[in-house]
ROTITI-420206 format. One line per field, with one value per residue (C-alpha): x, y, z; residue in three letters; residue number from 1. Coordinates in nm, 4 decimals, m for minus. Each point is the difference from the previous one (the first is absolute). Layout:
<pts>
east = c(X;...)
north = c(Y;...)
up = c(Z;...)
residu = c(ALA;...)
num = c(NUM;...)
</pts>
This chain:
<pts>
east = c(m0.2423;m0.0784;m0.2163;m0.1657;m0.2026;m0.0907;0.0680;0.0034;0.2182;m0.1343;0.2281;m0.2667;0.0326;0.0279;0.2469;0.1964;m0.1774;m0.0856;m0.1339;m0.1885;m0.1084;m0.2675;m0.3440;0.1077;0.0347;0.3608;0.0500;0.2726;0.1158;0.0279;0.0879;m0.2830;0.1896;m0.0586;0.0531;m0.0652;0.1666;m0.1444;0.2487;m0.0712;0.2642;0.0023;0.2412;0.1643;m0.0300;0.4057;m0.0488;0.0762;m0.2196;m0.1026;m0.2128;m0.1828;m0.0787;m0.2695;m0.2347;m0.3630;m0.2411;0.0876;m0.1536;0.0433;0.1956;0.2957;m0.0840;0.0559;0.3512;0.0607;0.0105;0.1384;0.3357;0.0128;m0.0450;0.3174;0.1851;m0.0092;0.0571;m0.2706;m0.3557;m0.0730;m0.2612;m0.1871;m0.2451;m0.1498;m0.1736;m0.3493;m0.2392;m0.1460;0.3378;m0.1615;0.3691;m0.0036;0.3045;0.1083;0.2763;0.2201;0.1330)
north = c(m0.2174;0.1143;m0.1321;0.2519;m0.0422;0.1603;m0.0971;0.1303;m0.1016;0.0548;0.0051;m0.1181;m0.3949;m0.1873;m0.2218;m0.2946;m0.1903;0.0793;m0.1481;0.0173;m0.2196;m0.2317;0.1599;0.3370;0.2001;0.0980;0.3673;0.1201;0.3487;0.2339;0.3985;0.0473;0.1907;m0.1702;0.1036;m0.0667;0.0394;m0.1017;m0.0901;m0.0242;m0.2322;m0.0770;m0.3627;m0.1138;m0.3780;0.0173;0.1207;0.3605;0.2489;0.3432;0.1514;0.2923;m0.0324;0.3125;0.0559;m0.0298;m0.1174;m0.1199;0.2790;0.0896;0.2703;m0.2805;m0.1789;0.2143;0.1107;m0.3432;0.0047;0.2531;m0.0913;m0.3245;0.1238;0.2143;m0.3146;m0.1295;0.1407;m0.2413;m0.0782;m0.2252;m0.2390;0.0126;m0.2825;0.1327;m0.1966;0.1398;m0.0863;m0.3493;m0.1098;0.1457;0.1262;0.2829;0.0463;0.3655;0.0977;0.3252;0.1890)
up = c(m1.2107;0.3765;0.2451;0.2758;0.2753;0.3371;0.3485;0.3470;0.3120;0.3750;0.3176;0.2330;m0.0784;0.3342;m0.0930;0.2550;0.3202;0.3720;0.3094;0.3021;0.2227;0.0034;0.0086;m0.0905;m0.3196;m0.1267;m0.0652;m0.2571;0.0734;m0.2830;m0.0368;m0.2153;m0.2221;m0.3772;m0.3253;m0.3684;m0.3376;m0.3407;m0.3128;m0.3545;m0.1593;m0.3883;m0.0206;m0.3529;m0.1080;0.0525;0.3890;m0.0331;0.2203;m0.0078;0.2804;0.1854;0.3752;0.1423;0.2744;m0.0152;m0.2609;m0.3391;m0.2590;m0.3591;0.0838;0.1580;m0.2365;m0.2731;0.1753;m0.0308;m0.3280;m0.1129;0.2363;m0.1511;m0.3676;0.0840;0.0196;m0.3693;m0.3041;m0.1653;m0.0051;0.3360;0.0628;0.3356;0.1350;0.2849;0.2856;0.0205;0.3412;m0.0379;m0.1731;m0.3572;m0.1916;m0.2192;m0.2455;m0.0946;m0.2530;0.1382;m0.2957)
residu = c(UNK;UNK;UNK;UNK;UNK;UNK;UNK;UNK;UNK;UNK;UNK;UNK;UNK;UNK;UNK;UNK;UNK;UNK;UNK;UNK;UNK;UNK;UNK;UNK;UNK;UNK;UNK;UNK;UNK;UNK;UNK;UNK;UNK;UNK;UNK;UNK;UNK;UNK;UNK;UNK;UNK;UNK;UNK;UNK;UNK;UNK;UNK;UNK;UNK;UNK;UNK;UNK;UNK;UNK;UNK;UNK;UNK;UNK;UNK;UNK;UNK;UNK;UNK;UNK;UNK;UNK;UNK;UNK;UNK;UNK;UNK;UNK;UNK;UNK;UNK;UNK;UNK;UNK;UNK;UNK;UNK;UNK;UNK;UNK;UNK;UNK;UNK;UNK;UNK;UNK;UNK;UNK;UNK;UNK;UNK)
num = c(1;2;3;4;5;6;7;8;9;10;11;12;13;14;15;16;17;18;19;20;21;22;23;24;25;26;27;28;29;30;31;32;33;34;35;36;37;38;39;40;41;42;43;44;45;46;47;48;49;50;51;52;53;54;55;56;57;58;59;60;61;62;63;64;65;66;67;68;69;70;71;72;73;74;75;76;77;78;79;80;81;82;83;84;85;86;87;88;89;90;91;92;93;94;95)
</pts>
């Protein structure tokens, strides 16, 4: 049994503290530059981990990719819950 579900990390976080003084609003200085990557991880109930990481939207078609990588990893039947929007969990079984 797998679990899967979707996420996305952004670089443009403002992380950490700054100052200025009184009466006037602190500036951070950034590049500008930022960047995104989106990873599809499937976790075991033991801790193991399989995953994809890609660039833009989440689609059947990475989806589907997905799959069919992980499926080439066994030699049995899997079962995949998958986390659906609104937390809703949908279990699959990969032949």
């Amino acid at each position: 049994m797998l679990f899967a579900d979707q996420t996305g990390v952004r670089s443009d976080q403002v992380s950490g503290r700054t100052w200025a003084p009184r009466g006037e609003t602190p500036t951070v200085r950034r590049t500008g530059n930022r960047f995104s990557v989106n990873a599809m991880p499937a976790i075991s109930p033991r801790g193991r981990m399989w995953f994809t990481v890609y660039r833009g939207s989440f689609t059947a078609e990475v989806f589907c990719d997905f799959l069919d990588r992980l499926n080439r990893q066994f030699d049995r039947p899997v079962h995949l819950v998958v986390a659906r929007g609104g937390q809703r969990w949908v279990e699959a079984v990969m032949a």
